[in-house]
C-alpha positions as CSV (number, residue, x, y, z in Angstrom):
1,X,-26.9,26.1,6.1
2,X,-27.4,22.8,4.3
3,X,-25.5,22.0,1.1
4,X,-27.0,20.1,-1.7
5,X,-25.1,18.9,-4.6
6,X,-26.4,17.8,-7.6
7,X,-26.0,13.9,-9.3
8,X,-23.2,15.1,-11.9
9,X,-21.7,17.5,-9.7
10,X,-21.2,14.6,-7.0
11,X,-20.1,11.7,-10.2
12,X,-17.5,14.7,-11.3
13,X,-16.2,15.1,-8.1
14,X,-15.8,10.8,-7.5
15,X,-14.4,10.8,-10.7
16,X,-11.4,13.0,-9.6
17,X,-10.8,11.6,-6.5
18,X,-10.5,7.8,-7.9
19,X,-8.3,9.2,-10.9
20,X,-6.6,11.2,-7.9
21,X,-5.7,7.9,-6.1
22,X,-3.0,5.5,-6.0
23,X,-3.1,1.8,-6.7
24,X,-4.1,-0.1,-3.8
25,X,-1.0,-2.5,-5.0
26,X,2.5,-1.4,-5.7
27,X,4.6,-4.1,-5.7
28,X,8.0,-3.8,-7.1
29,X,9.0,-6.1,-9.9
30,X,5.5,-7.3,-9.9
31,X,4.8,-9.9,-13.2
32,X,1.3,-10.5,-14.6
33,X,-1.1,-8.4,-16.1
34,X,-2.0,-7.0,-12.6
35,X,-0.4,-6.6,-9.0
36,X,-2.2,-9.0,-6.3
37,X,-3.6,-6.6,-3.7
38,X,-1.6,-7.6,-0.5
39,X,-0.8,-6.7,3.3
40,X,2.3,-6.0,4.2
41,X,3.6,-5.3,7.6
42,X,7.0,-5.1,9.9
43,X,7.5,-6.4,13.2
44,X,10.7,-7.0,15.7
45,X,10.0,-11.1,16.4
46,X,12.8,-12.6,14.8
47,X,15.6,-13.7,16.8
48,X,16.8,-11.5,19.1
49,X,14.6,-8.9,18.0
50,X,15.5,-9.0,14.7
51,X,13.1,-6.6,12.1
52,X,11.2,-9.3,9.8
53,X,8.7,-7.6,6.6
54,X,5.7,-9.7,5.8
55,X,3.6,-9.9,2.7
56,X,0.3,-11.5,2.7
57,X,-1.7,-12.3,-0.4
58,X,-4.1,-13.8,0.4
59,X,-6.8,-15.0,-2.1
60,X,-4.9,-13.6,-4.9
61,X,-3.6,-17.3,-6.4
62,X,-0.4,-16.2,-6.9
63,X,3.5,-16.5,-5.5
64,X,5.2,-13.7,-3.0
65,X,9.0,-13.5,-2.7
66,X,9.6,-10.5,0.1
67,X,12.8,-8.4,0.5
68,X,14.0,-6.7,3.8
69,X,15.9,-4.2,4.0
70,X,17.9,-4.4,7.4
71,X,19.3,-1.1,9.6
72,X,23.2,-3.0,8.8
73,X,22.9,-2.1,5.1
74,X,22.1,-6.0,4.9
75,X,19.4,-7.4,3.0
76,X,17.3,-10.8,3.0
77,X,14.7,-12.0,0.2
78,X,12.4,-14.9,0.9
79,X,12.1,-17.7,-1.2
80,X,8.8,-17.9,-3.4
81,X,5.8,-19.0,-1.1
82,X,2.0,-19.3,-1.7
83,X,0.1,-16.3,-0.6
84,X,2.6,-15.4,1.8
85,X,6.2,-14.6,2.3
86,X,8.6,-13.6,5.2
87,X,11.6,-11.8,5.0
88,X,14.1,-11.7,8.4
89,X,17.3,-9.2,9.4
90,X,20.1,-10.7,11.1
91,X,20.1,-11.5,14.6
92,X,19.1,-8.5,16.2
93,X,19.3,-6.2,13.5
94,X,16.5,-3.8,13.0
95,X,14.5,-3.5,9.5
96,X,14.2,-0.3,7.5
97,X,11.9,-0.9,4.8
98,X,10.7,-4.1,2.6
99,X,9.0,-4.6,-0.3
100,X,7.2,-7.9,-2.3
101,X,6.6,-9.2,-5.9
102,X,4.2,-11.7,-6.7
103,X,4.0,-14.0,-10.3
104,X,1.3,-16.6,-11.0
């Protein structure tokens, strides 16, 4: 059996799911009229392993600062870079969570 919906019913139901959605960008702390849509992204290739967060933002003309959290309790926050910022745990330490914030 085929199912055929009609134009509104399928704008009603697009509607929904956009409203339904999150933002594509939720930076914390985030200045400007609007967050800069980045990629984010954590790896274990700092020094001796160490957990590192990345946030790339690209295109969007703006500054990212990015915080680490580490598994210590520690933290690290980059300074402001163009596009893209990298924040490292200590030696070895491994990285729990991270978040960005971008300004113009």
């Amino acid at each position: 059996m085929k199912k055929t919906y009609s134009g509104l019913a399928v704008a009603a139901l697009m509607s929904s799911v956009l409203m339904a959605a999150p933002a594509v960008a939720s930076a914390s702390g985030t200045t400007g009229e609007r967050a800069a849509a980045c990629q984010t992204w954590h790896d274990n290739a700092g020094p001796g392993g160490a957990g590192r967060y990345h946030a790339k933002c690209a295109g969007s003309g703006k500054y990212v600062k990015a915080t680490v959290r580490c598994a210590n309790g520690s933290t690290s926050t980059s300074s402001w870079r163009w596009e893209y910022a990298k924040a490292e745990c200590p030696y070895g330490v491994d990285s729990r969570s991270g978040s960005y914030s971008t300004r113009s």
